[in-house]
C-alpha positions as CSV (number, residue, x, y, z in Angstrom):
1,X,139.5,61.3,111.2
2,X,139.6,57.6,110.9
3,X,136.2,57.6,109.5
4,X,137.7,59.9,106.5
5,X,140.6,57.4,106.4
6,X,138.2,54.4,106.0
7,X,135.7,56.2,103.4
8,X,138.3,58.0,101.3
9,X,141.6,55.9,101.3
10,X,141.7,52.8,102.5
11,X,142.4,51.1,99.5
12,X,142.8,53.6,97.3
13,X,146.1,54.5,98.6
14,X,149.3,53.0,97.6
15,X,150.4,51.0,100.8
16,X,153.1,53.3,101.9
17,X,151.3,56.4,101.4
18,X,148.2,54.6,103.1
19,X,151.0,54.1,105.9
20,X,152.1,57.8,106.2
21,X,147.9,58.9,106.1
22,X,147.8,56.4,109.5
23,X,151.0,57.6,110.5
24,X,149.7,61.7,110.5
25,X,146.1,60.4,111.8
26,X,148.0,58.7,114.7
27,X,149.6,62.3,115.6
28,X,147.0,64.0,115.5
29,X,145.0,61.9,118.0
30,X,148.2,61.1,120.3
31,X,148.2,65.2,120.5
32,X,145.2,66.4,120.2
33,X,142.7,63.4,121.3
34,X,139.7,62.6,119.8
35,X,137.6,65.7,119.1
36,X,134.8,66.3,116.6
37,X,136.1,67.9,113.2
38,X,133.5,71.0,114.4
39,X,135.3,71.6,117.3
40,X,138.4,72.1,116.4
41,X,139.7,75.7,115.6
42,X,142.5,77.7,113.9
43,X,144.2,78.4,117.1
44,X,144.0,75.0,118.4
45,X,145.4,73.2,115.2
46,X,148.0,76.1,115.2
47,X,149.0,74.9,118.5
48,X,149.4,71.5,117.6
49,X,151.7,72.4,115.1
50,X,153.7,74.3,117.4
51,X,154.1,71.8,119.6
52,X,154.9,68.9,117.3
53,X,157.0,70.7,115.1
54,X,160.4,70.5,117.4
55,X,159.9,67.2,116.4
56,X,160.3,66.9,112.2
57,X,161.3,69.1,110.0
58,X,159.7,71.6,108.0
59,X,159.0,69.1,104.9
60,X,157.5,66.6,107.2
61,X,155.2,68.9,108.8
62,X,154.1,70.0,105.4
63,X,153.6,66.5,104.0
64,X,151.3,65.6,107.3
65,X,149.6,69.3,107.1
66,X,148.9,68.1,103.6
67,X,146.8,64.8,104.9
68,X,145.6,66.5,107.6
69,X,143.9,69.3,105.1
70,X,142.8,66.6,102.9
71,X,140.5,65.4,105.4
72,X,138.9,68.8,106.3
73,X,138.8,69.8,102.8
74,X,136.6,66.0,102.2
75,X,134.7,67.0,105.5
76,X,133.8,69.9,104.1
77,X,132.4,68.6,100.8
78,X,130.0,66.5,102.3
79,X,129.3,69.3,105.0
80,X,130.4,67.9,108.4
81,X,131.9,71.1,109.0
82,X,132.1,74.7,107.1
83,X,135.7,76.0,107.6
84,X,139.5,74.7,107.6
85,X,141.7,75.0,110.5
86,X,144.4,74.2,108.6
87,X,144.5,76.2,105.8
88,X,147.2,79.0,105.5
89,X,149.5,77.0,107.7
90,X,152.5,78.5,108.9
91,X,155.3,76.4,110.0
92,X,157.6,77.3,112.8
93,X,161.4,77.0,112.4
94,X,161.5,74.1,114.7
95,X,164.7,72.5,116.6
96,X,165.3,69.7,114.3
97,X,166.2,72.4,111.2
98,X,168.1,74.4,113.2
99,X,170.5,71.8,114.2
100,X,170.6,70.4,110.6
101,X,171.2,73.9,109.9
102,X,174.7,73.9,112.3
103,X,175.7,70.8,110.9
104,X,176.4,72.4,107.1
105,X,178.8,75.2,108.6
């Protein structure tokens, strides 16, 4: 995924958003490792999600689902692969909302 970062937005990001993009990259390779775009499934991005999502909330897995489907969607267009693991991503109700959640009561 770095190689999408380099070709499509590094520089054309504004520097905080091109801080968020390394940010999600930097997730996805501390959880997942380094594995070719081809290789990586439904169920295994699904699992990912799972695991990271005890982690952030709901918007903030949205917001890096968001990169993270920006770069298959690019991958696709220039046909490095020919589906997208992380479309129709559902989000778990994860720790972090439900204590937010106990906090408003």
């Amino acid at each position: 995924m770095n190689w999408w970062y380099e070709t499509y937005k590094k520089g054309a990001a504004e520097f905080n958003t091109g801080k968020n993009i390394l940010n999600s990259l930097e997730i996805v390779i501390k959880n997942i490792g380094y594995v070719k775009l081809s290789n990586l499934d439904k169920p295994s991005y699904r699992r990912f999600i799972n695991k990271i999502a005890p982690n952030y909330t709901k918007s903030t897995l949205q917001r890096m689902n968001t990169t993270i489907r920006e770069a298959f969607l690019d991958s696709m267009d220039v046909g490095l692969i020919h589906s997208n693991p992380t479309s129709r991503t559902k989000y778990p109700t994860t720790a972090k909302n439900q204590k937010e959640k106990k906090k408003s009561f």
